[in-house]
C-alpha positions in Angstrom: -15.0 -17.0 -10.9 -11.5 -18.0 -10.9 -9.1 -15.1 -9.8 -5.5 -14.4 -12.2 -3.4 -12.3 -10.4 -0.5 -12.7 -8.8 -2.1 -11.8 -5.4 -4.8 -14.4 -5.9 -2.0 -17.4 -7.0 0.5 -16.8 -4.2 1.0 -17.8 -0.5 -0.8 -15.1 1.8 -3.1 -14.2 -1.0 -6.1 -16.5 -0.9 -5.4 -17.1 2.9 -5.7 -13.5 4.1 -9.5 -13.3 5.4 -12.2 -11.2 3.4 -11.5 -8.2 1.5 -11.8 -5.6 4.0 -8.8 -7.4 6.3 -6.5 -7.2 3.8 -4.3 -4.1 3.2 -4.6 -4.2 -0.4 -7.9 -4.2 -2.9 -6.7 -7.2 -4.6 -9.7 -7.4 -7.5 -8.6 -3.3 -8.0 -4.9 -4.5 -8.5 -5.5 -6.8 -11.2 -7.8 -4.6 -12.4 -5.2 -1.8 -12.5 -2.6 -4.3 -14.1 -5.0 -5.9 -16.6 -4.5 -9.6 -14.9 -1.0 -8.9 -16.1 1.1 -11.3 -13.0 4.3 -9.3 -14.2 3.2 -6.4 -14.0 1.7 -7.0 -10.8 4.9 -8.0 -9.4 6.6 -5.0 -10.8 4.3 -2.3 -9.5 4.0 -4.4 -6.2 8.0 -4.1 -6.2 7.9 -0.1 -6.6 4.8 0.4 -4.1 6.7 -1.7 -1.8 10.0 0.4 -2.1 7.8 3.6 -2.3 6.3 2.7 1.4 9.5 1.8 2.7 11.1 5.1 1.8 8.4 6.7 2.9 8.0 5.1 6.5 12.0 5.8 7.1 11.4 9.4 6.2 8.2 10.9 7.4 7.8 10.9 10.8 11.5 13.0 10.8 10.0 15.3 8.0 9.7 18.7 8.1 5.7 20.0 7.4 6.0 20.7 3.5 7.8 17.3 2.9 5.7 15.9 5.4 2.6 16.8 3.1 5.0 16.0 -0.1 5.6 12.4 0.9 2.0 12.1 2.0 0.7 13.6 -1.5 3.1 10.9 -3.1 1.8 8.1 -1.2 -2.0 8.5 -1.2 -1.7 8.8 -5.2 0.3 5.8 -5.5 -1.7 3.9 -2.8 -5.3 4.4 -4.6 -3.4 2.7 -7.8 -2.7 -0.5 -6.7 -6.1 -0.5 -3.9 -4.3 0.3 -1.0 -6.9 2.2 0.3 -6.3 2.3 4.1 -2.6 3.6 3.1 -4.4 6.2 1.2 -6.8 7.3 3.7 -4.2 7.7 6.2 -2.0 9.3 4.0 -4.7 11.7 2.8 -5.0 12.3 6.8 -1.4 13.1 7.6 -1.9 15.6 4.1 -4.5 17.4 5.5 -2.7 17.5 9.2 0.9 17.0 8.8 1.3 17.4 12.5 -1.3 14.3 13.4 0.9 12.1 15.0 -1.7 9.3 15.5 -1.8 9.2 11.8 2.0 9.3 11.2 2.0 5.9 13.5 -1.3 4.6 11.5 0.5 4.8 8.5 3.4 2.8 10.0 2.0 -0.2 11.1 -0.3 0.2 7.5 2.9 0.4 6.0 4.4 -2.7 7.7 1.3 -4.9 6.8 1.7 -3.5 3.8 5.3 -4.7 3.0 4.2 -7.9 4.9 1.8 -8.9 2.6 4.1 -8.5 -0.2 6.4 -10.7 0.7 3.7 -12.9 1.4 2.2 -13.1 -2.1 5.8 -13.5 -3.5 7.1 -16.4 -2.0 
């Protein structure tokens, strides 16, 4: 079976190890997008910016936009298969003081945002 998306055809993407290594469900995402590789790109883009804002902001958050950014990001995470964002995020939610978590979601955010750039080189 030949693989469409975006995240399959690019650098990083077919070179990142087995599924569970890689900080994105890539079969989900073009599931999600419909094999569309522009709108892969696009919601990549926004997740990517989403993550970012989120990683400058949270850890200097007060509790209820602590939860707030969390709540944002676990949604948007389980869209595009980012499931160890989401998990994390679903964490710091349910403990907005976890501070393990908050630096969990960190470095899942950087691979994150790593991988991205990756797939589109």
């Amino acid at each position: 079976m030949q693989e469409s998306g975006v995240a399959f055809s690019r650098p990083g993407g077919e070179t990142c190890g087995s599924a569970p290594l890689r900080p994105f469900d890539l079969e989900h995402l073009s599931r999600q997008t419909m094999g569309d590789r522009d709108l892969e790109r696009e919601v990549l883009a926004l997740f990517a910016q989403q993550v970012a804002d989120v990683r400058d902001r949270i850890a200097d958050a007060d509790t209820k936009e602590r939860i707030s950014l969390a709540h944002g990001l676990k949604g948007s995470a389980r869209g595009v298969g980012a499931f160890a964002v989401a998990d994390c995020a679903a964490e710091i939610e349910k403990n907005p003081q976890d501070g393990p978590a908050i630096g969990r979601l960190a470095t899942l955010i950087d691979e994150v945002r790593d991988f991205i750039a990756a797939i589109n080189r």
